[in-house]
Each structure stands twice: as structure tokens, then as C-alpha cells.
One Martini backbone bead per residue (centre of mass of N, CA, C, O) as a GRO file, in nm:
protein
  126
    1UNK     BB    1   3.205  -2.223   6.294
    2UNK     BB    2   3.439  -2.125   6.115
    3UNK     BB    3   3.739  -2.003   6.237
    4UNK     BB    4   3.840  -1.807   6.031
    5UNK     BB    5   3.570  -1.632   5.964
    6UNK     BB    6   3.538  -1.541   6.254
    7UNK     BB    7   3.850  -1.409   6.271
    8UNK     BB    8   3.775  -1.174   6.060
    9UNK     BB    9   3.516  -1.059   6.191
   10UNK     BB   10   3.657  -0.993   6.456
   11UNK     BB   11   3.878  -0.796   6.314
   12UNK     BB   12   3.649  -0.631   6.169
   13UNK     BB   13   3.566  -0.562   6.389
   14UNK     BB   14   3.776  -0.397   6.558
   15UNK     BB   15   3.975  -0.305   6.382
   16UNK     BB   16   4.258  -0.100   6.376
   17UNK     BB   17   4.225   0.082   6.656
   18UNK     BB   18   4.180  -0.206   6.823
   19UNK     BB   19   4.447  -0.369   6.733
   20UNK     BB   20   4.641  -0.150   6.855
   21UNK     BB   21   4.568  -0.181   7.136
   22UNK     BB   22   4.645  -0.475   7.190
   23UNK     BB   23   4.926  -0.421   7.113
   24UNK     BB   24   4.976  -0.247   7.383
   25UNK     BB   25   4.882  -0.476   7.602
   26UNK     BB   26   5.090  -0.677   7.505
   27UNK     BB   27   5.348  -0.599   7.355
   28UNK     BB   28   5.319  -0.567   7.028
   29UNK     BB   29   5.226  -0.544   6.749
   30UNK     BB   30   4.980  -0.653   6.533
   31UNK     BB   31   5.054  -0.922   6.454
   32UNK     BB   32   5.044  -1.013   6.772
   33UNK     BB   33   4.758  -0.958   6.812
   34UNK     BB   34   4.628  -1.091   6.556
   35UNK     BB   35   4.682  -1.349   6.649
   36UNK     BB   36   4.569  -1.325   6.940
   37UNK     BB   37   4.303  -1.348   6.839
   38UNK     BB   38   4.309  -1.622   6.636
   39UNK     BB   39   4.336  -1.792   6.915
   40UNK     BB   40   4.093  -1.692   7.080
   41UNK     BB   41   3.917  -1.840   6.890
   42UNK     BB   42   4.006  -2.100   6.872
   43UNK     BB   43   3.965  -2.162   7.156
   44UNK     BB   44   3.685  -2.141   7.225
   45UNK     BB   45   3.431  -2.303   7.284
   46UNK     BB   46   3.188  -2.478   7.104
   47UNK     BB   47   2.935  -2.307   7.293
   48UNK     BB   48   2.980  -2.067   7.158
   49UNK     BB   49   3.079  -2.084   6.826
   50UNK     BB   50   2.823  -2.245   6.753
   51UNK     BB   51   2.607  -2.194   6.470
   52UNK     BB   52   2.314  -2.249   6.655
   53UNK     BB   53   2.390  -2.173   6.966
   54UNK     BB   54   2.393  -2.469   7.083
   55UNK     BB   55   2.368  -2.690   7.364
   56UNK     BB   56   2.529  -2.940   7.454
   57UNK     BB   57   2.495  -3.201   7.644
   58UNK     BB   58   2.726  -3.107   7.846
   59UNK     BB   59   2.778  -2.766   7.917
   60UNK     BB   60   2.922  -2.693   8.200
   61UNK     BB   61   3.121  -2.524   8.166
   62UNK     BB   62   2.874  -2.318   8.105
   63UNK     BB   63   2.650  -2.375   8.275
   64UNK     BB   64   2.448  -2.397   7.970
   65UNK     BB   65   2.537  -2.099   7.796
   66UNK     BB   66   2.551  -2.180   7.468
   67UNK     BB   67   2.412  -1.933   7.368
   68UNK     BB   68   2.517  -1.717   7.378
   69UNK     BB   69   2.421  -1.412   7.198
   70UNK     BB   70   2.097  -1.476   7.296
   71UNK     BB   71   2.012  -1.248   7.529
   72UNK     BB   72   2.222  -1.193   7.742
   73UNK     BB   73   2.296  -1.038   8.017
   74UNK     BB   74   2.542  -0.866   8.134
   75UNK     BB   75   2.584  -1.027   8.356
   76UNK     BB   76   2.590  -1.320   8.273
   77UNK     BB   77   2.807  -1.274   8.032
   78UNK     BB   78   3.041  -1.184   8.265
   79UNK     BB   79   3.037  -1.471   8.399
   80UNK     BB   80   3.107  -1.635   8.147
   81UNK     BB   81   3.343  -1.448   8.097
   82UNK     BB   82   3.500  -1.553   8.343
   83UNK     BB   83   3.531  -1.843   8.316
   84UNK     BB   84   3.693  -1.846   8.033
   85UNK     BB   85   3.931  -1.630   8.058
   86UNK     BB   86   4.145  -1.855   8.200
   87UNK     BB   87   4.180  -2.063   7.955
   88UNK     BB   88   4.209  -1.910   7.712
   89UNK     BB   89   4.449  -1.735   7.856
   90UNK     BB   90   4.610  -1.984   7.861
   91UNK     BB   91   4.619  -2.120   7.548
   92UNK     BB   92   4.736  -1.852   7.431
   93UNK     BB   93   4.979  -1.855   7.551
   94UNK     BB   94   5.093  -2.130   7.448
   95UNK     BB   95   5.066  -2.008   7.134
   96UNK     BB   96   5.228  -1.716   7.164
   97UNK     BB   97   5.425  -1.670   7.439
   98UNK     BB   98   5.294  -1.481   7.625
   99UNK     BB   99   5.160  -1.365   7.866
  100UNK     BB  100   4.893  -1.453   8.080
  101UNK     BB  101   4.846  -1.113   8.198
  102UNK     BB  102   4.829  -1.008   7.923
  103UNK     BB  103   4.614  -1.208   7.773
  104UNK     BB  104   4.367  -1.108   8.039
  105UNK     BB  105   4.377  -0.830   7.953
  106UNK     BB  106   4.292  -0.842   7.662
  107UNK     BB  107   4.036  -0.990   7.693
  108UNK     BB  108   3.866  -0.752   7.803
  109UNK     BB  109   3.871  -0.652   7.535
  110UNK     BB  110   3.772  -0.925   7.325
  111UNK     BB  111   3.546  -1.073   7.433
  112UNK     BB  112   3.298  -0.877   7.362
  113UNK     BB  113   3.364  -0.876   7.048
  114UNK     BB  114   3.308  -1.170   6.993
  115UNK     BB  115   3.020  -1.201   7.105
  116UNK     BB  116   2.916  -0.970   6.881
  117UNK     BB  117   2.996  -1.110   6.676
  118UNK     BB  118   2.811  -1.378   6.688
  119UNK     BB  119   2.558  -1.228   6.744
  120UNK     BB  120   2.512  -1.107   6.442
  121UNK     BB  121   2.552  -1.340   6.303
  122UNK     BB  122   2.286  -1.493   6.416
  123UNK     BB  123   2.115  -1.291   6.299
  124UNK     BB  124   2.161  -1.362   6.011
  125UNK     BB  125   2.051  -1.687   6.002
  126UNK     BB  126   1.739  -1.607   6.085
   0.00000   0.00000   0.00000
């Protein structure tokens, strides 16, 4: 999936209510909230946002379970977005200037967002 695309897509599920809540978790603006997602898309592994959701092998990182998004249980989708939400906000940390404790606590909010995003993606291309 193109990361702007992507990164539209939820911007626009999270709604201006849902990223003003966000730039209250961070201490920033809306602006710094908006980077702050669009950082976050970038980042997450290919293994997450692949257009066709499928896991290429040796996608260890994740356990092999790069399909997330077609039908993962909230416990397993919680574990797998528990391996990810550390390394994901140590990079958005460093590419926003952010604390790394605001912006681990800020995915607890946009994570669920953006794989609920990828899934709707991937129902409409089937």
C-alpha cells in the first residue's frame, strides 16, 4: 500500500476528534498529532501494510503473522501490536522530536486505528 494513501485513509478513520485527542496524549497541535500518524504509517513493517497482506517468509518480526487484518483474534492482534508498538515509536520518536513515552502511549490510541484501516483496505480489494 502507497504510505500517503494509507496514511490519508486513517487520518480520515480517525476523524478531527480522534486526532485532537491525540495531539492532547502528545502536548502538540493537530499539526503535530497529523505528522505524528503519518510517521507512524511509515514506519509500521511491510508485513503490516503489504497490499495483499500476505507474510513474506522470514517475517519473524511479527511471528509470521503478517496477514493481520484478515481475521486475527483481539488477543493475538494485541500481542502482535504489543511486539511492534516499541520499535514503531522509538522511529516515530526520532523523526518527530516527540518523548518516546508520549508517542508509545499515543499508539495505544492510533494502532488499533490504522490496522482497523488496513483491514477495511484489504476487504474492499477482494
Amino acid at each position: 500500500m502507497g504510505d500517503e494513501a494509507l496514511q490519508k485513509d486513517v487520518l480520515d478513520e480517525l476523524g478531527e476528534d480522534r486526532v485532537q485527542e491525540l495531539a492532547g496524549e502528545l502536548g502538540t497541535g493537530t499539526d503535530g498529532a497529523t505528522r505524528m500518524v503519518r510517521e507512524t504509517v511509515a514506519a509500521l513493517p511491510d508485513e503490516l501494510t503489504r497490499e495483499n497482506g500476505a507474510a513474506p517468509a522470514g517475517a519473524a518480526g511479527l511471528g509470521g503473522f503478517g496477514g493481520l487484518g484478515q481475521g486475527l483474534g483481539g488477543g493475538l492482534m494485541s500481542g502482535v501490536l504489543g511486539r511492534i508498538t516499541k520499535p514503531v515509536a522509538e522511529t516515530v520518536a526520532k523523526r518527530t522530536g516527540l518523548p518516546v513515552a508520549q508517542v508509545t502511549r499515543a499508539l495505544e490510541l492510533l494502532l488499533p486505528v490504522v490496522m482497523t484501516t488496513i483491514a477495511k483496505r484489504r476487504g474492499r480489494k477482494r
